[in-house]
C-alpha positions as CSV (number, residue, x, y, z in Angstrom):
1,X,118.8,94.5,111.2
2,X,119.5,94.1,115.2
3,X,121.0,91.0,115.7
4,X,120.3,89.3,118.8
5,X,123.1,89.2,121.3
6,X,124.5,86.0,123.3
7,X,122.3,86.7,126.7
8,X,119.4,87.8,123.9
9,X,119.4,84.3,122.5
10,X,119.7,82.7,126.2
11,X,117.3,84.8,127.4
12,X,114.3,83.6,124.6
13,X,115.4,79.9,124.6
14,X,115.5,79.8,128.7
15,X,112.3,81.3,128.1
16,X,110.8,78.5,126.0
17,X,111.8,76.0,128.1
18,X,110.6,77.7,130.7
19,X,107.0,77.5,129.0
20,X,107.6,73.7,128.2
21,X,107.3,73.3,131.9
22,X,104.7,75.0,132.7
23,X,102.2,73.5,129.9
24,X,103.7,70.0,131.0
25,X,102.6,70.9,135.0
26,X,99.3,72.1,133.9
27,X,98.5,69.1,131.2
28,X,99.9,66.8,134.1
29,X,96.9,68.7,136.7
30,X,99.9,69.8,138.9
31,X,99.2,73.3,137.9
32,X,95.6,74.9,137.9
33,X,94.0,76.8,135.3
34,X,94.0,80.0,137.2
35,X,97.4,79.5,137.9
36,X,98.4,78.6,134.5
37,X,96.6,81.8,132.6
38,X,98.7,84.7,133.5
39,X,101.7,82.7,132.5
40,X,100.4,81.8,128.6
41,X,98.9,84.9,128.7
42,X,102.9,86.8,129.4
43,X,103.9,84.7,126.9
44,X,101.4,85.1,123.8
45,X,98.8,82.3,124.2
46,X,95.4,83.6,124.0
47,X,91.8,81.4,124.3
48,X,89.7,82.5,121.7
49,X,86.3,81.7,120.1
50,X,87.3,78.4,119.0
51,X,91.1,77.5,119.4
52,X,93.7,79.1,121.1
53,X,95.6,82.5,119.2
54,X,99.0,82.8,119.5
55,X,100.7,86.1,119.2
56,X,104.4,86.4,118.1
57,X,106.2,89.8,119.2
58,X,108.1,91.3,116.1
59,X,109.8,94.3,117.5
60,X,109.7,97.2,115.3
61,X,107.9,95.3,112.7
62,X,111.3,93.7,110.9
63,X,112.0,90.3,109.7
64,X,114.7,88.6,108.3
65,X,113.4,85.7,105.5
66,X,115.3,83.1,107.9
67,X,112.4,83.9,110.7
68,X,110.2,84.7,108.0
69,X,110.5,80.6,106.9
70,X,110.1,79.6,110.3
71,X,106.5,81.7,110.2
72,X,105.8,79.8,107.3
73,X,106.6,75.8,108.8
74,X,104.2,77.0,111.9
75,X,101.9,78.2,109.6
76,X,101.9,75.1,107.2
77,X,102.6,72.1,110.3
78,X,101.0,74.0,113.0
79,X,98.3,75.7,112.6
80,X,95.6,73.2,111.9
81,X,92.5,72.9,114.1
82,X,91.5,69.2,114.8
83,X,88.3,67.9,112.4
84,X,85.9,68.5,115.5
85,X,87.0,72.0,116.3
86,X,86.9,73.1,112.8
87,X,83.5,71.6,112.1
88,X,82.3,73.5,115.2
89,X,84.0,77.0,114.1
90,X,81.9,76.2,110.6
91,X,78.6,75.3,111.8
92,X,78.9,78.5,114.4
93,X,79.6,80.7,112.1
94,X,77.1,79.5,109.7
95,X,74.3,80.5,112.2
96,X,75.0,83.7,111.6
97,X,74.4,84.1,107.7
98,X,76.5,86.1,105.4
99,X,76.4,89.3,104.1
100,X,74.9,90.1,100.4
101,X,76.1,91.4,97.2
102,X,74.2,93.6,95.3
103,X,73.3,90.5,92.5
104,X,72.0,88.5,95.8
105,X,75.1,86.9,95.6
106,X,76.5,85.1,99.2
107,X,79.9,85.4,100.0
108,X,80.3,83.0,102.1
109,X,82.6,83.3,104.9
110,X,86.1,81.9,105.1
111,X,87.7,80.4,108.2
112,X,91.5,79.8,106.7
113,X,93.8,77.4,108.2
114,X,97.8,77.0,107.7
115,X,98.1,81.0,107.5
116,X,100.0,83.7,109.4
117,X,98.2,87.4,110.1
118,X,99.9,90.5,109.9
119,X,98.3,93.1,112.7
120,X,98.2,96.5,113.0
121,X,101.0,96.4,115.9
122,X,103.4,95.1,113.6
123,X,103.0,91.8,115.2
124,X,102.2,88.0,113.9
125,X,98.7,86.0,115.1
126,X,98.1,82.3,114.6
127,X,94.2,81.4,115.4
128,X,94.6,77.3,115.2
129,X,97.6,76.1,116.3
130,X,96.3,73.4,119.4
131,X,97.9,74.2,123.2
132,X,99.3,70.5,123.0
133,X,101.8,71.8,120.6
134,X,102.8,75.5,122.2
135,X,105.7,74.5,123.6
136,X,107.0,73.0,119.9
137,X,106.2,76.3,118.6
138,X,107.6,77.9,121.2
139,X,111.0,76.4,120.5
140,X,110.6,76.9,116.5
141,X,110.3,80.3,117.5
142,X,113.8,81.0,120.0
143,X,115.9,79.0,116.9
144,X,115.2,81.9,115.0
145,X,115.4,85.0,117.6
146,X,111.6,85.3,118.3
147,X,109.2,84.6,120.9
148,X,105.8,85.7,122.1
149,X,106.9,87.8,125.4
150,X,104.3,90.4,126.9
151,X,103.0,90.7,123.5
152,X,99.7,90.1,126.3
153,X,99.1,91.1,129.7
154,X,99.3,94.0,131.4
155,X,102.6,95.2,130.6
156,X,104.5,97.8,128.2
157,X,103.8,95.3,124.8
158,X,105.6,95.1,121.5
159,X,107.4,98.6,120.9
160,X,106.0,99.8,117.2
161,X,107.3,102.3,114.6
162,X,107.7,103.3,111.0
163,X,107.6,101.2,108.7
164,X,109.8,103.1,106.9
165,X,112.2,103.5,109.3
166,X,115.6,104.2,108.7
167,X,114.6,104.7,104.5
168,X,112.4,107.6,104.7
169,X,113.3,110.7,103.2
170,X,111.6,112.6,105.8
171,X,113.4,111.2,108.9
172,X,114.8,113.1,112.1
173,X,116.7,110.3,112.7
174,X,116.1,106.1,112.6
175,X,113.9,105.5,115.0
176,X,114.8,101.7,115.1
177,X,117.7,102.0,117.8
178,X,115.7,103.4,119.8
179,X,112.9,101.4,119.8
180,X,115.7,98.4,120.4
181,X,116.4,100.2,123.7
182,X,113.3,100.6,124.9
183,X,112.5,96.9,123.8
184,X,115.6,96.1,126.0
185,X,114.2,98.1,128.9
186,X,110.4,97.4,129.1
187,X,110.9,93.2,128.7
188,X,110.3,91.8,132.3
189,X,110.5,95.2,133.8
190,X,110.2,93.8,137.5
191,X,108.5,97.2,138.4
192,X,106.0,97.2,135.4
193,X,105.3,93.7,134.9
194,X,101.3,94.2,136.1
195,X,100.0,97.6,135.4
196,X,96.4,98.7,135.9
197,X,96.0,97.7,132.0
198,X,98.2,97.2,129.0
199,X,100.6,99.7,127.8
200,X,101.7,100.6,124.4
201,X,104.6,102.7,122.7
202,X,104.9,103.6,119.5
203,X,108.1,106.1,118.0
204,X,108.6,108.2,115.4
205,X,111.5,109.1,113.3
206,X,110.0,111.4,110.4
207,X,108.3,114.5,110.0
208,X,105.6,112.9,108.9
209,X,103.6,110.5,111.6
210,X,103.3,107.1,109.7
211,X,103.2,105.5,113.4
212,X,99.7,106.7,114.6
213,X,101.6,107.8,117.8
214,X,99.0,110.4,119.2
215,X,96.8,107.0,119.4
216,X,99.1,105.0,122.0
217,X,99.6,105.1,125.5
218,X,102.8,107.0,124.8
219,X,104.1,108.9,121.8
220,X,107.4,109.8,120.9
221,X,109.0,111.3,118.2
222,X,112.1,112.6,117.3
223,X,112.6,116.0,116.8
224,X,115.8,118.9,117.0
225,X,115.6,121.9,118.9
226,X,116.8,125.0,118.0
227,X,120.5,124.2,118.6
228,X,120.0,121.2,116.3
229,X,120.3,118.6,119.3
230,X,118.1,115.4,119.1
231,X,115.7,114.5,121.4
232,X,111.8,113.6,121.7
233,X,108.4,115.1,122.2
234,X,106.5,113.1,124.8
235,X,102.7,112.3,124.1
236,X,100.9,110.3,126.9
237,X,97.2,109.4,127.2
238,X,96.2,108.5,123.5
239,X,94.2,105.0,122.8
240,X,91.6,103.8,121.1
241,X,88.2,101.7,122.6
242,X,85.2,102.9,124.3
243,X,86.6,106.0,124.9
244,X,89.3,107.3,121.7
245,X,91.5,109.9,123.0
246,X,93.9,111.9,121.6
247,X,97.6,111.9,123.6
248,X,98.2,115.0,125.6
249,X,102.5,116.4,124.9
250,X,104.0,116.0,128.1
251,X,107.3,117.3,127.0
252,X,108.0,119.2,123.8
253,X,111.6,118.6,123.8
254,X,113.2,115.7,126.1
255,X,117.2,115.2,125.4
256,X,117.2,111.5,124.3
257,X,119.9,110.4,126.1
258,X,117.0,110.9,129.4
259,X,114.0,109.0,127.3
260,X,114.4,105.6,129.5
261,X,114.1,107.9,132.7
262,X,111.4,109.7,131.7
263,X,109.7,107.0,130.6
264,X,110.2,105.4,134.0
265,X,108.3,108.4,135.7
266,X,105.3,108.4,132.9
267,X,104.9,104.5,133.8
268,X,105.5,105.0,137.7
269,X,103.0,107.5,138.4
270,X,100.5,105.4,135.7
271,X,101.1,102.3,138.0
272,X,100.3,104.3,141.2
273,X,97.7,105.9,140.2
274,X,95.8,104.3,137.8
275,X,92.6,102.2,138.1
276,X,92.4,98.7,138.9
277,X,89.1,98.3,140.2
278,X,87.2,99.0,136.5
279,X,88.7,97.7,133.4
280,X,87.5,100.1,131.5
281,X,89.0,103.1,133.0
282,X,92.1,101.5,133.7
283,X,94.3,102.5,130.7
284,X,96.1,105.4,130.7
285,X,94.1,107.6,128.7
286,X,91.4,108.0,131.3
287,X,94.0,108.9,134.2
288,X,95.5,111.7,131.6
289,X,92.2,112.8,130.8
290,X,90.6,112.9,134.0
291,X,94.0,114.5,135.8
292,X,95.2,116.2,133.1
293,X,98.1,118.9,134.8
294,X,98.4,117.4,137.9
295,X,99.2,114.1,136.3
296,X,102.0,115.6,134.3
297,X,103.6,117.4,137.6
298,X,103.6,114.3,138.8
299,X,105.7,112.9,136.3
300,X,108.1,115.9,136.4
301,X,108.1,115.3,140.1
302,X,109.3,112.0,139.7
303,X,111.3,112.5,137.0
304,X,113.3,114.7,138.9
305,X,113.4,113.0,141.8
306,X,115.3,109.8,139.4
307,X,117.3,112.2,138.3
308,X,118.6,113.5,142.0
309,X,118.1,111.1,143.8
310,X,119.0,107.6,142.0
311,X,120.9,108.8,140.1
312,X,119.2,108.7,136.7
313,X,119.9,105.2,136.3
314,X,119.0,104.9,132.9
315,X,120.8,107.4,131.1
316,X,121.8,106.1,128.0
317,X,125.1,106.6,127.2
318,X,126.8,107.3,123.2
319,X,128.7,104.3,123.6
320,X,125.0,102.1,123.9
321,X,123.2,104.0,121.3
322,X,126.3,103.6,119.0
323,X,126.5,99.6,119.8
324,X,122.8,99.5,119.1
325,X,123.3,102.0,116.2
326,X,125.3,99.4,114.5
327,X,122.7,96.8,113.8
328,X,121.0,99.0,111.9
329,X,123.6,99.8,109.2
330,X,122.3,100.0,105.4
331,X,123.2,96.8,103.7
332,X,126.3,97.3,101.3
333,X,125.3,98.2,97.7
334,X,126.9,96.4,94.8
335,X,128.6,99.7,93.1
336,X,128.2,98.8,89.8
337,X,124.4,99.0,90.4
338,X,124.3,102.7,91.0
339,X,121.5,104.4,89.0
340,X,122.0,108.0,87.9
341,X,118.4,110.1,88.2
342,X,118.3,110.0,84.6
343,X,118.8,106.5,84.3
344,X,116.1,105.4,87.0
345,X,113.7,107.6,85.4
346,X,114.6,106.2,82.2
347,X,114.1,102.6,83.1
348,X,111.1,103.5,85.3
349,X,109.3,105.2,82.5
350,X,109.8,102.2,80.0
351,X,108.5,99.8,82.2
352,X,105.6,101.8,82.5
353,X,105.0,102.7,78.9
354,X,104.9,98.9,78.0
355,X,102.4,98.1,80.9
356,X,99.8,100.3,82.6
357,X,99.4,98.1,85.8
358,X,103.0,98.5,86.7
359,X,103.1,102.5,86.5
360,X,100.2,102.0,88.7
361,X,102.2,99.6,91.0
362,X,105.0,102.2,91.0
363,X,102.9,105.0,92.0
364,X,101.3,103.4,94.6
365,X,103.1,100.6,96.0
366,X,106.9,101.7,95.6
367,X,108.2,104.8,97.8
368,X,111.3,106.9,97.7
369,X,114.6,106.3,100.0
370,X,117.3,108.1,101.6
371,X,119.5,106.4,99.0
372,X,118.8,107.4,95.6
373,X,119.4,103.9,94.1
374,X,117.0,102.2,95.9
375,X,113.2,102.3,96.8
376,X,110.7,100.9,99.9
377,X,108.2,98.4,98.2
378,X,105.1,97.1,99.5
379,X,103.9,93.6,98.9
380,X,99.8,94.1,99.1
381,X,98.1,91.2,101.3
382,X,94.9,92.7,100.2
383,X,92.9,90.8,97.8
384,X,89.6,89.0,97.0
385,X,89.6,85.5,98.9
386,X,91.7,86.9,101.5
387,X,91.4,88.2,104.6
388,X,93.2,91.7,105.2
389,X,96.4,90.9,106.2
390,X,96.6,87.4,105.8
391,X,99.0,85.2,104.8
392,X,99.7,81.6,103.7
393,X,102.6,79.5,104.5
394,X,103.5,79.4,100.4
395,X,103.3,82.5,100.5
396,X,105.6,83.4,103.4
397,X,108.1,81.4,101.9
398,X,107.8,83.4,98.3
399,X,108.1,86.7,100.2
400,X,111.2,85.1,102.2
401,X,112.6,84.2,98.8
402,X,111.7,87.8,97.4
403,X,113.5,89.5,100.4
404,X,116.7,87.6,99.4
405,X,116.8,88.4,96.0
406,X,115.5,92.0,96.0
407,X,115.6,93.4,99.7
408,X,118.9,92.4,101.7
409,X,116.9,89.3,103.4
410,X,114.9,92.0,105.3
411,X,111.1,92.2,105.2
412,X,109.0,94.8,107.4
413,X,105.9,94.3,108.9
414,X,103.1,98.0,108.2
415,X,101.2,99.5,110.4
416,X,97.9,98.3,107.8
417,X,98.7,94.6,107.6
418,X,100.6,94.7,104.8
419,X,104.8,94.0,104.4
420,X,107.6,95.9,102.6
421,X,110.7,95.2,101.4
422,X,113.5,98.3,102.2
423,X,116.6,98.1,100.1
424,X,115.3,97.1,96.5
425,X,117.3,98.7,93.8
426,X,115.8,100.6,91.3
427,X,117.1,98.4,88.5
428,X,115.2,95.3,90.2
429,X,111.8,97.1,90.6
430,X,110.5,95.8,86.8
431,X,111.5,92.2,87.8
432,X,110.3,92.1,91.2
433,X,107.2,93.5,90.0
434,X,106.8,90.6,87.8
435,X,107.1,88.2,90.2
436,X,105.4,89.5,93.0
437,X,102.2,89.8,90.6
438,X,103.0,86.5,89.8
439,X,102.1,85.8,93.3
440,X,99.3,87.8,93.5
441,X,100.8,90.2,95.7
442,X,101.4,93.3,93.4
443,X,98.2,94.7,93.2
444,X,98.6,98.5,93.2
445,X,95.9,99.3,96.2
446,X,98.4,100.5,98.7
447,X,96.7,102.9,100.6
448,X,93.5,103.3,98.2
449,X,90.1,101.8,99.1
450,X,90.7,98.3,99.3
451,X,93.7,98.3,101.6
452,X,91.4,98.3,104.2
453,X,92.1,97.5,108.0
454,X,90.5,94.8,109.6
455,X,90.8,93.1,112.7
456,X,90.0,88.9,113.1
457,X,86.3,90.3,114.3
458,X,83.7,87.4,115.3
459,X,85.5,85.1,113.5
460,X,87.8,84.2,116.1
461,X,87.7,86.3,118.7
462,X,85.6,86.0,122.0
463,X,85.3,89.7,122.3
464,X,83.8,90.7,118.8
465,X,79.8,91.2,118.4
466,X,80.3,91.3,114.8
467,X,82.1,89.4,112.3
468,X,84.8,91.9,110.5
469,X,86.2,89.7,107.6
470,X,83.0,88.7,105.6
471,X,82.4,92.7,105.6
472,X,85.9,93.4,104.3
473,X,85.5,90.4,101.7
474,X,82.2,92.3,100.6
475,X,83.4,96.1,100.2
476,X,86.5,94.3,98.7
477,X,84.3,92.3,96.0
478,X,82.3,95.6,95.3
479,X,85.8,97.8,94.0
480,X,87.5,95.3,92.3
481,X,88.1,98.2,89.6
482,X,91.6,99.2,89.7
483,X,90.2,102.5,87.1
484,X,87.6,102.7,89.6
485,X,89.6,102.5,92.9
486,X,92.9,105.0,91.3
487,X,90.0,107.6,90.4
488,X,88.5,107.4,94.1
489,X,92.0,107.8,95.4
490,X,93.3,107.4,98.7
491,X,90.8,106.7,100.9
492,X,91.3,105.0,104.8
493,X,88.6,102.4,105.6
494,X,89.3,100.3,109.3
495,X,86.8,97.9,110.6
496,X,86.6,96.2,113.9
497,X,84.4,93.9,115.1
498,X,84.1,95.2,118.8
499,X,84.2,98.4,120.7
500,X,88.4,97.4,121.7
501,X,88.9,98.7,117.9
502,X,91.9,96.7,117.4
503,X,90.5,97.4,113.3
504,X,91.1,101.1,114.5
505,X,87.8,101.8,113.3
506,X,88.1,105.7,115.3
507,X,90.8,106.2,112.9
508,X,89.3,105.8,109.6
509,X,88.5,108.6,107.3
510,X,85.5,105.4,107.1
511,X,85.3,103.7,109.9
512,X,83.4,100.5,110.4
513,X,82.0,99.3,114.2
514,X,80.5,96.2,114.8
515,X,77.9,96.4,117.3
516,X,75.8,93.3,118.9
517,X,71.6,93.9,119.0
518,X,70.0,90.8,121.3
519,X,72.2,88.8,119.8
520,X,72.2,89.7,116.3
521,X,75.0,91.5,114.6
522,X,75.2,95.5,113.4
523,X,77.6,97.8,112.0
524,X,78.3,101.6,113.4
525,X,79.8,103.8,110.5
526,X,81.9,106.9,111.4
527,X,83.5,109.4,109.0
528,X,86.2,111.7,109.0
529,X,88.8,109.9,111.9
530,X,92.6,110.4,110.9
531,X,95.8,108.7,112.2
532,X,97.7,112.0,112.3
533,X,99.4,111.5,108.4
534,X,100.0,113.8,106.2
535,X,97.2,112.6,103.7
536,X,94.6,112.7,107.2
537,X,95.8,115.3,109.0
538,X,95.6,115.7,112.4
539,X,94.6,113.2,114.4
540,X,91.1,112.6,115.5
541,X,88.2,110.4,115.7
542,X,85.6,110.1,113.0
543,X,81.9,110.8,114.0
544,X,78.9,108.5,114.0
545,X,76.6,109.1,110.7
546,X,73.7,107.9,112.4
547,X,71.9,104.8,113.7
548,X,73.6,101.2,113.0
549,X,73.3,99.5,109.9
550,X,71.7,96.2,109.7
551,X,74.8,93.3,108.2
552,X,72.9,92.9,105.0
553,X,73.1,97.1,104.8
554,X,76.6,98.0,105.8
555,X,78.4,97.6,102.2
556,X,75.6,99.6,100.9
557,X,76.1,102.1,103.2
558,X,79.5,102.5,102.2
559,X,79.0,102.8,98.8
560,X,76.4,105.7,99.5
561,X,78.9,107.4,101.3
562,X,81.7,106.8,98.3
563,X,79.2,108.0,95.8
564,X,78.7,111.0,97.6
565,X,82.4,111.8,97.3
566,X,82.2,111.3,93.6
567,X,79.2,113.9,93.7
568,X,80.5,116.2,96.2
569,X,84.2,116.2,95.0
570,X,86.1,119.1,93.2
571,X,89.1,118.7,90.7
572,X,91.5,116.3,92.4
573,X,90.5,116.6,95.5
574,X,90.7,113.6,98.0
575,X,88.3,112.2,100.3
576,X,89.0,113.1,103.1
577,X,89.5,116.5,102.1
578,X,85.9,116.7,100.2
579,X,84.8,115.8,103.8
580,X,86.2,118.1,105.7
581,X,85.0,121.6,102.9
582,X,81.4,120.4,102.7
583,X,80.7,118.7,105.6
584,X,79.2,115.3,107.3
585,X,75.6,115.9,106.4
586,X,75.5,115.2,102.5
587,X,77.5,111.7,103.3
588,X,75.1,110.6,106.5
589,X,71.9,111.7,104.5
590,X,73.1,109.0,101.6
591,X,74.2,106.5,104.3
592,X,70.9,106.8,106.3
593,X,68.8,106.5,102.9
594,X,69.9,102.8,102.8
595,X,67.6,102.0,105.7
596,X,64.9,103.7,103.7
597,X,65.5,101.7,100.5
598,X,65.5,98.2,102.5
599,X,62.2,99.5,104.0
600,X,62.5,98.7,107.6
601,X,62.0,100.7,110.9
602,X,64.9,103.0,111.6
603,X,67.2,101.4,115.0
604,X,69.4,103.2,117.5
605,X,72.8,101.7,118.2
């Protein structure tokens, strides 16, 4: 892992104490409420539905277990909502009902306290921890390296990657120096510090795109040209929202000692150009899209003009990259540890004979690695009870203790709200397994029905017109099967609770919208939306089946669709792939019968 230098540690604690003052000055009245704002905002502190959200940048997505702990104590002394506020949060959310099981059933909606949630940006959220106590959290954070800086505002956020990086057998090159770079580069750029709208990265080091980069402001990913020389292709444009777009290649090849100054131009013209006087045309996407050439001459224009005329300032050199470089070394491997093929498929298949769950675990949770003696492991923070991506303060410091023993002391936050552990050797994998189950977080799910995406939804956040969670906690309690869910197979199901998709409901091969009807809430499904993987295929945004579904419909809806797969399906053929040879029609006639079997009159969204 990067280890922070000297000026990196002053820079975060200077910052906290910077904060402390400014909370103290606006506690004290001496600073307004206007005033104060943009400067918790820049540093993490949201106002949500009932309590303010805090949200802690992880760069990258890694974690060592010593900031890992540190998660945990703010989860466990922090994040507890006074009596009154909690109360309130309850009766509101009350009001609005639940949603139904099949049996008649209520699940009844869970507002957790003392917990951590892992987001799709590789980032950390707290939804309780009071303002009175920021600044305490704040300096919990800066002992350990981490902070809360422009993971809000408008401003380049939180720099996201693979969550495999620097393991995966399909890799370029490891993205994670490079990301470390630009992290370096984009915090308190004095130029870029308020943009028309937020602005997000995300990099690529593999063949394959685990990083959803065509959906992100900009998207880069390593790739070698003919003569074998590194360098990027440059995506711009891409996002998510009221109006999903797909990035538009600026460059095809970019050498990537230049990145940092091309970058500079993409963000320049961006800040000169883009809108300001309508929030939602502001981002990027709608400049690329409504520009299209021109906008990309004018970042070669100005590109070129860095490079003449100031000199290309920020050319990295091979003496930063290899400083970088070297704080993301492998871990040393104990030697007398080294597994021959035979030997790991030996042990492996043992394991497996003596218990079906953990072959499933292994084919589903645990990936290959560049070195043959380990494997990438994911711990599943999907289960019934919880929400997606979740997680208690005991259980942060179980993973902490798991990332010691079986990972190097590293843990990585995924791209769907999960975390893995990197360096676990192959001989471990039997004994890890038994404790993470132990824990309740070896369920082998990874990437199959239930390890859905979901954002906070109407839960928590002022935004949302629907509550996300209790639909999650509903499609969750109806494939609890794990026969049921390994015979459906992989299958991508995001739901958001408003039309800022932060679920990345456009992305789903089942997507999930919540809607808001006079006041009441609804749910928009879309099929067929990829992230760009190699199990979606390109990238793209799934398509409306038809008019919204009422909350007590939704899961049914759902499982009309999934029971068309089973009927539709050939010989091991996926989801998404049974979509795409017969078509959307079959799956929206079976979703729009719900309506028909709950007898009401048929809505528009």
């Amino acid at each position: 892992m990067y280890q922070y230098t000297d000026f990196d540690r002053q820079f975060v604690r200077q910052r906290a104490a910077q904060f402390r003052d400014q909370l103290q000055r606006y506690q004290a009245g001496t600073l307004g409420g206007d005033e104060f704002k943009p400067l918790r905002l820049q540093n993490g502190w949201y106002i949500q539905r009932h309590a303010p959200m805090l949200r802690v940048a992880v760069p990258y997505g890694e974690l060592s277990s010593r900031q890992v702990r540190v998660l945990a104590r703010i989860a466990r002394e922090y994040d507890q909502p006074s009596h009154e506020i909690f109360q309130g949060a309850v009766a509101a959310q009350n009001k609005l009902g639940s949603i139904q099981l099949r049996d008649g059933q209520a699940i009844a909606s869970r507002l957790p306290t003392g917990y951590a949630h892992f987001t799709t940006r590789q980032n950390v959220q707290y939804n309780w921890i009071p303002l009175t106590q920021a600044a305490d959290v704040m300096d919990l954070l800066a002992s350990v390296d981490m902070h809360g800086i422009q993971t809000s505002g408008n401003c380049i956020r939180n720099i996201t990657t693979d969550a495999l990086a620097g393991v995966a057998v399909d890799e370029v090159a490891d993205p994670r120096p490079y990301a470390e770079i630009l992290r370096q580069w984009s915090t308190l750029h004095p130029e870029f510090a308020f943009l028309p709208r937020k602005f997000k990265i995300a990099i690529s080091g593999a063949r394959e795109d685990r990083a959803a980069t065509h959906w992100h402001d900009v998207g880069l990913h390593l790739v070698r040209n003919g003569a074998g020389e590194l360098g990027f292709r440059v995506l711009a444009g891409g996002g998510m929202g009221r109006t999903p777009v797909i990035a538009t290649t600026l460059r095809e090849f970019l050498p990537w000692q230049q990145i940092l100054n091309y970058l500079e131009a993409v963000v320049r013209v961006y800040n000169l150009w883009g809108r300001r006087d309508n929030i939602y045309k502001a981002r990027i996407k709608i400049l690329v899209k409504a520009e299209g050439q021109r906008y990309i001459d004018e970042v070669e224009a100005e590109y070129a003009r860095i490079l003449e005329q100031d000199g290309a300032p920020h050319t990295i050199s091979e003496a930063e990259l290899a400083r970088v470089s070297a704080g993301f070394v492998p871990p040393a491997l104990d030697a007398s540890t080294t597994c021959s093929d035979e030997k790991i498929a030996r042990i492996l298949r043992a394991a497996a004979e003596d218990d079906v769950e953990f072959g499933r675990w292994i084919q589903q949770n645990v990936q290959a690695h560049q070195n043959p003696d380990l494997r990438a492991v994911t711990l599943s923070f999907k289960r019934l009870g919880q929400a997606p991506g979740d997680a208690t303060a005991d259980q942060l410091d179980a993973v902490a203790e798991l990332a010691d023993k079986y990972s190097a002391g590293e843990l990585r936050v995924t791209h769907d709200q999960n975390l893995l552990l990197p360096w676990v050797r192959c001989d471990q994998l039997a004994e890890l397994w038994r404790e993470a189950r132990r824990l309740g977080l070896a369920k082998p799910n990874i990437r199959l029905l239930t390890d859905m995406i979901a954002c906070p939804g109407g839960d928590f956040c002022d935004l949302a017109n629907a509550r996300s969670l209790t639909v999650a906690e509903a499609i969750t309690a109806r494939y609890q099967d794990l026969d049921e869910l390994h015979d459906l197979g992989e299958i991508d199901l995001h739901i958001s609770g408003c039309i800022n998709s932060c679920g990345h409901h456009h992305s789903g091969h089942i997507g999930i919208l919540g809607v808001d009807k006079d006041g009441q809430e609804w749910y928009q499904v879309t099929l067929g939306g990829s992230d760009g993987s190699a199990l979606s295929g390109a990238p793209g945004a799934g398509k409306v089946v038809g008019p919204s579904f009422a909350a007590n419909e939704v899961t049914e809806a759902v499982e009309a669709v999934i029971d068309t797969y089973r009927q539709q399906r050939s010989q091991g053929e996926t989801f998404i792939d049974t979509l795409k040879r017969v078509g959307h029609e079959p799956f929206k006639a079976a979703a729009n019968a719900v309506r028909v079997a709950t007898a009401r009159p048929t809505e528009t969204a």
